[in-house]
C-alpha positions as CSV (number, residue, x, y, z in Angstrom):
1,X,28.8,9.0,2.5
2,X,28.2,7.7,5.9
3,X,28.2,3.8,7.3
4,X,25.0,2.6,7.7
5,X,23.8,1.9,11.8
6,X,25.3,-1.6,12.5
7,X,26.9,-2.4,9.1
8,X,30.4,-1.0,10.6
9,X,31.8,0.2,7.4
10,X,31.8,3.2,5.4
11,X,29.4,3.1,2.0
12,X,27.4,0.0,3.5
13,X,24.1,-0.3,2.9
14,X,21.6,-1.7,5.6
15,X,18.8,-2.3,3.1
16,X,19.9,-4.9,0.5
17,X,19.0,-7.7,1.5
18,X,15.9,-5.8,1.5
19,X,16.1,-4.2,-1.7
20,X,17.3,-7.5,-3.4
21,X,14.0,-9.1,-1.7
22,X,12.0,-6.7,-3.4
23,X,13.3,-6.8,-6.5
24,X,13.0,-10.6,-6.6
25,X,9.2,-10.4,-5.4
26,X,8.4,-7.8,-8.1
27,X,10.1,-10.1,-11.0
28,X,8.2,-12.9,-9.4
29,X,4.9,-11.4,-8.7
30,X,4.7,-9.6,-12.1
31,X,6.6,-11.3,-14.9
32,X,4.5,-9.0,-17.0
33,X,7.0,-6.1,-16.1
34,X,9.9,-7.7,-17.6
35,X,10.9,-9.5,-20.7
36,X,12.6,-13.0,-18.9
37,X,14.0,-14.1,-22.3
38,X,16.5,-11.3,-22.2
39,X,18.5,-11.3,-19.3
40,X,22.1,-9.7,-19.1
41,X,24.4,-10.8,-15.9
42,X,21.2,-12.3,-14.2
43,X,18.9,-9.3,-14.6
44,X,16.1,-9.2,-16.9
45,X,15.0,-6.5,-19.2
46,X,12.4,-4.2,-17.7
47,X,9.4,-3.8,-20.0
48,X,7.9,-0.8,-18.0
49,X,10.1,1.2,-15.9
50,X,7.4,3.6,-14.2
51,X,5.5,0.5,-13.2
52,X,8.8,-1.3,-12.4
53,X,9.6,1.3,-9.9
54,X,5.9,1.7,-7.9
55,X,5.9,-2.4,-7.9
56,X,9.0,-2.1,-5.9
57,X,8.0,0.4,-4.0
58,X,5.3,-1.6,-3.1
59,X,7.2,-4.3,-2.3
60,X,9.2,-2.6,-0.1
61,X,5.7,-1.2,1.8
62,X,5.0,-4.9,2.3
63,X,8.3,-5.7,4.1
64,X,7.7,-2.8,6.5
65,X,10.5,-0.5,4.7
66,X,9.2,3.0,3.0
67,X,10.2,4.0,-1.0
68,X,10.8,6.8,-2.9
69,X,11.1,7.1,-6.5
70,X,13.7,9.9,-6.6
71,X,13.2,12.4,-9.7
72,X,16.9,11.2,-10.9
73,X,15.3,7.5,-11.7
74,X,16.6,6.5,-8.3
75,X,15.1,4.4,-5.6
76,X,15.2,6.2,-2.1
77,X,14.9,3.4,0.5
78,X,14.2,3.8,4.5
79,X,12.6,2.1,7.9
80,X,12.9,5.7,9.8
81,X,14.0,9.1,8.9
82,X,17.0,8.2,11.6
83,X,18.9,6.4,8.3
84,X,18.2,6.4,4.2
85,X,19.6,5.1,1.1
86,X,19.2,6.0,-2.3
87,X,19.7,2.7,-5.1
88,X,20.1,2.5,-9.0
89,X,17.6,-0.2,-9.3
90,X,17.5,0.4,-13.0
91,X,20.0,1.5,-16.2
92,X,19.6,3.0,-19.2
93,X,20.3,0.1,-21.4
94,X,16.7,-1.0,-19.8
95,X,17.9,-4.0,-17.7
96,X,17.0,-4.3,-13.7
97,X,20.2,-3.3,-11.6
98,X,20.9,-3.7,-7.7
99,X,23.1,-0.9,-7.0
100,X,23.7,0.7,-3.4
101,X,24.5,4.6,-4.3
102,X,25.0,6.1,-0.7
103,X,23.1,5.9,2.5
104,X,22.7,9.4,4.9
105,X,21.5,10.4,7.9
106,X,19.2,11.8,8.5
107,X,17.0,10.0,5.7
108,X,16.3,12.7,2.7
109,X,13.6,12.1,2.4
């Protein structure tokens, strides 16, 4: 794990005020996604997680940022190839998560 440029410490992420912006746009933008009655620790249940994750990634388009969906269920998140990060953005038991996982450089992808 490497610090992400300007953060100054080691496992920082760079993007989540970004990623946290997207997140809240999608759940904003498309309640349809999610089910808003059933929310644990402040996230709610994702209804569809393949359209959860391009919605995002969309998002993230929008804000001038590029997305991946990872083949592991993970979100790969970058502005250049100079830095990436890869987030949990989702878990199993089906509720939306906000988790930094690790940040490299160069981006992977």
């Amino acid at each position: 794990m490497v610090a992400a440029p300007g953060t100054g410490g080691a496992g920082s992420s760079a993007y989540s005020a970004d990623v946290n912006a997207a997140i809240d746009r999608v759940i904003a933008v498309r309640p349809d996604l999610f089910d808003l009655n059933d929310v644990v620790g402040g996230q709610p249940r994702v209804k569809d997680f393949d359209a959860y994750m391009v919605a995002v990634v969309a998002a993230l388009g929008e804000a001038g940022l590029c997305g991946n969906i990872e083949a592991e269920g993970e979100l790969g998140v970058k502005r250049s190839n100079d830095w990436g990060e890869n987030w949990s953005i989702w878990y199993s038991l089906g509720y939306t998560r906000r988790k930094f996982l690790y940040g490299c450089s160069p981006a992977l992808f």
